[in-house]
C-alpha positions in Angstrom: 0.6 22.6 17.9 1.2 25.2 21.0 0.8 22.3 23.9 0.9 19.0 21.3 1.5 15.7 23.6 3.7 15.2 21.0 5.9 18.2 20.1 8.6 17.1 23.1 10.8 14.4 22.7 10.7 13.4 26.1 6.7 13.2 25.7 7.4 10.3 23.3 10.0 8.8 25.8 7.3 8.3 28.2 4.4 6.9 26.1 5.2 5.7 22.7 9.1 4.8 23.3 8.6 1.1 23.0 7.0 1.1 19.8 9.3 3.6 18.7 12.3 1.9 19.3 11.0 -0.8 17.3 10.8 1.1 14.5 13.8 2.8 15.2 15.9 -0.7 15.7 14.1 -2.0 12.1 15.7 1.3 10.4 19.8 1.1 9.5 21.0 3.9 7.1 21.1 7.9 7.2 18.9 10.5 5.0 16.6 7.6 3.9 13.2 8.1 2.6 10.5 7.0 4.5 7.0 6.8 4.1 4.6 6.0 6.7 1.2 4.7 5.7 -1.4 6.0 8.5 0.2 8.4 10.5 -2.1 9.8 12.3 -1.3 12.8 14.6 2.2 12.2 13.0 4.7 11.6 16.2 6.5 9.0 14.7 6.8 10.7 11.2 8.0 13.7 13.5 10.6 11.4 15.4 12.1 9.9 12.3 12.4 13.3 10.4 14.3 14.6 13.8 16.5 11.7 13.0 17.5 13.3 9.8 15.5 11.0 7.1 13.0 12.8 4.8 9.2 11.6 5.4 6.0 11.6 4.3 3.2 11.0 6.2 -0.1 10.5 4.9 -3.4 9.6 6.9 -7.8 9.9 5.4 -8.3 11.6 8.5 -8.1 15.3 7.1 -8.7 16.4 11.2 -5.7 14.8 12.3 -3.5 15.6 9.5 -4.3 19.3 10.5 -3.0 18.7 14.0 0.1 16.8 12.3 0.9 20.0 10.4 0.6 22.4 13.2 2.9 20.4 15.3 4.9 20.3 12.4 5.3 24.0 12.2 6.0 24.6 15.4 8.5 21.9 16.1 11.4 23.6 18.1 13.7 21.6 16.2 12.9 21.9 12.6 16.2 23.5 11.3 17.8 20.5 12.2 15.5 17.5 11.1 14.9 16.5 7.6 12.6 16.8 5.2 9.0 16.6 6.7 5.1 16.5 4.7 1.8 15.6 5.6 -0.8 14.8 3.6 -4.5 13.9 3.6 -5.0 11.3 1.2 -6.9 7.2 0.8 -3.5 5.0 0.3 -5.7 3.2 -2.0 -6.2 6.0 -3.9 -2.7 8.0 -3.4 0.2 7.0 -5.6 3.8 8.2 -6.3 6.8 7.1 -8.5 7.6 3.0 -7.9 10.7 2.8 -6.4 10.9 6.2 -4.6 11.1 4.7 -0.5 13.9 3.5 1.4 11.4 2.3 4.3 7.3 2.3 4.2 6.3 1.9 7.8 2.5 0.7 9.0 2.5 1.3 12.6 -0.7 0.0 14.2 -2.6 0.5 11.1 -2.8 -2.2 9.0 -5.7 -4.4 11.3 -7.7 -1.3 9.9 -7.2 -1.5 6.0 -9.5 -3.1 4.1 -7.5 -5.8 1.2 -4.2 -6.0 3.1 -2.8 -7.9 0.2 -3.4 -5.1 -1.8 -2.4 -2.3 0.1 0.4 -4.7 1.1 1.1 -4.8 -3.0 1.1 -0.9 -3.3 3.9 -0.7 -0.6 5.9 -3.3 -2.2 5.6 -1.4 -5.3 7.1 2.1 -3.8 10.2 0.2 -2.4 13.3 0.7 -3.7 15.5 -2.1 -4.9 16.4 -3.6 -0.9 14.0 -1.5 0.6 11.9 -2.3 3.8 8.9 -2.5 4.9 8.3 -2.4 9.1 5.1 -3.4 10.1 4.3 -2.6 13.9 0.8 -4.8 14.8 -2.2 -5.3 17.5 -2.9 -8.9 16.9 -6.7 -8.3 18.2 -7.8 -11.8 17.7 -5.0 -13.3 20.3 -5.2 -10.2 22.6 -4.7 -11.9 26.0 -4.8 -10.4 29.3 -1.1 -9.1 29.9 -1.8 -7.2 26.6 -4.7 -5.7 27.6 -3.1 -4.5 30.6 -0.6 -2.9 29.3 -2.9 -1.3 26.8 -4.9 -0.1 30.1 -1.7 1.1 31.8 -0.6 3.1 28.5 -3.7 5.4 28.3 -4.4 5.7 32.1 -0.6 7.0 31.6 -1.7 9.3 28.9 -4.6 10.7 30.2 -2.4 11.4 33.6 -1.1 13.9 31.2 -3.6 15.6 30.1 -3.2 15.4 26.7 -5.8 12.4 26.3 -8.9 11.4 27.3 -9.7 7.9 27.3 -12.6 7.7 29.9 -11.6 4.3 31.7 -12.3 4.1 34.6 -9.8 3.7 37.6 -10.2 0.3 38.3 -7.6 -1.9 36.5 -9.8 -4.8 36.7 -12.8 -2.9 35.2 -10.6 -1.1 32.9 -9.1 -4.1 31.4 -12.6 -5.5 31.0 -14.1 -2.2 29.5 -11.0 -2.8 26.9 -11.6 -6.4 26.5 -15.3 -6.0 25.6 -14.9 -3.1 23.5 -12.0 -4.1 21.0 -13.0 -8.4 21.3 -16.6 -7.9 21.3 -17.9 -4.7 20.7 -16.4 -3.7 17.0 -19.0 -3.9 14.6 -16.3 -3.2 11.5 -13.9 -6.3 10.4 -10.7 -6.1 11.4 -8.0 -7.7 9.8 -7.1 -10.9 12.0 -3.4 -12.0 12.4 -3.2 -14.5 9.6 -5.1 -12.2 7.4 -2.0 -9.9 7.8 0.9 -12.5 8.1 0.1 -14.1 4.8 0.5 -11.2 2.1 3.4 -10.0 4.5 5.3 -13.2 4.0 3.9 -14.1 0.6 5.4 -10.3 -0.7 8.5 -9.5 1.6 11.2 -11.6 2.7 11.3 -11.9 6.4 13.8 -9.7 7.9 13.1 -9.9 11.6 9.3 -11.2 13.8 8.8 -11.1 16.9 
């Protein structure tokens, strides 16, 4: 998409690049297929494809699976990446042949899936023999304060740019509050606490790497 925060790499260097090089330090191997589980605008779908691996990204939100696409299709450096699909679709619901993924990646998604054991199960199930699954996580329920400051600092960042809007106000010490009360206090839906996500990881992967 024609002015996309995320169609430059550099754009990703400045905003997402820690959580990125997460990912990108938990993936070994060339051409591997990778499927990430909740991509939303699909930057880091984009990123690994640009690495040369062939991904699918697949998110319910049909809005931002639209903006995925048109970023997609105007990448300036899609003749060299690999292969690259969005689609719109309930993981629940969406299937494909067992055994088809090199990686499945949840990145800052799975505190929002109902039944993490299941959709936990439905991952391990696509997985190729030695395959991996990378988990990037918001442990809301220990969210202390140097966490919320960073989150603060990230979309103030953001928003500096144009290309987001998170209407905090300048104030770090409000700010930090605003985020505090709103993701601690103010969520009416359940979110899936730490141990609620640990315990089908460790129960249905072996533990590569934690931190």
């Amino acid at each position: 998409m024609k002015g996309s925060l995320w169609r430059q790499p550099y754009l990703i260097e400045l905003t997402y690049a820690d959580n990125f090089r997460l990912v990108e330090d938990s993936i070994h191997g060339r051409s591997l297929r990778i499927l990430e589980v909740g991509c939303g605008t699909g930057f880091m779908s984009l990123e690994l494809a640009r690495m040369g691996h062939d991904v699918v990204g697949i998110d319910l939100d049909e809005r931002i699976i639209r903006v995925a696409r048109r970023t997609m299709e105007t990448d300036p450096y899609s003749k060299t990446r690999g292969d690259l699909r969005y689609e719109a679709a309930d993981f629940n619901k969406w299937s494909d042949a067992a055994g088809t993924y090199d990686i499945v990646l949840f990145s800052r998604v799975l505190h929002d899936l109902p039944h993490p054991r299941s959709i936990l199960s439905r991952a391990h199930r696509l997985l190729k023999n030695r395959g991996r699954l990378v988990c990037l996580e918001y442990a809301y329920d220990r969210m202390d304060q140097r966490a919320v400051t960073w989150l603060y600092q990230i979309q103030r960042a953001l928003e500096l740019t144009g290309g987001y809007s998170s209407h905090l106000p300048e104030s770090p010490r409000e700010g930090v509050e605003r985020i505090l009360r709103e993701n601690l206090y103010g969520r009416k839906e359940h979110i899936n606490k730490f141990e609620e996500m640990r315990h089908p990881l460790e129960q249905l992967f072996h533990k590569g790497r934690f931190s």
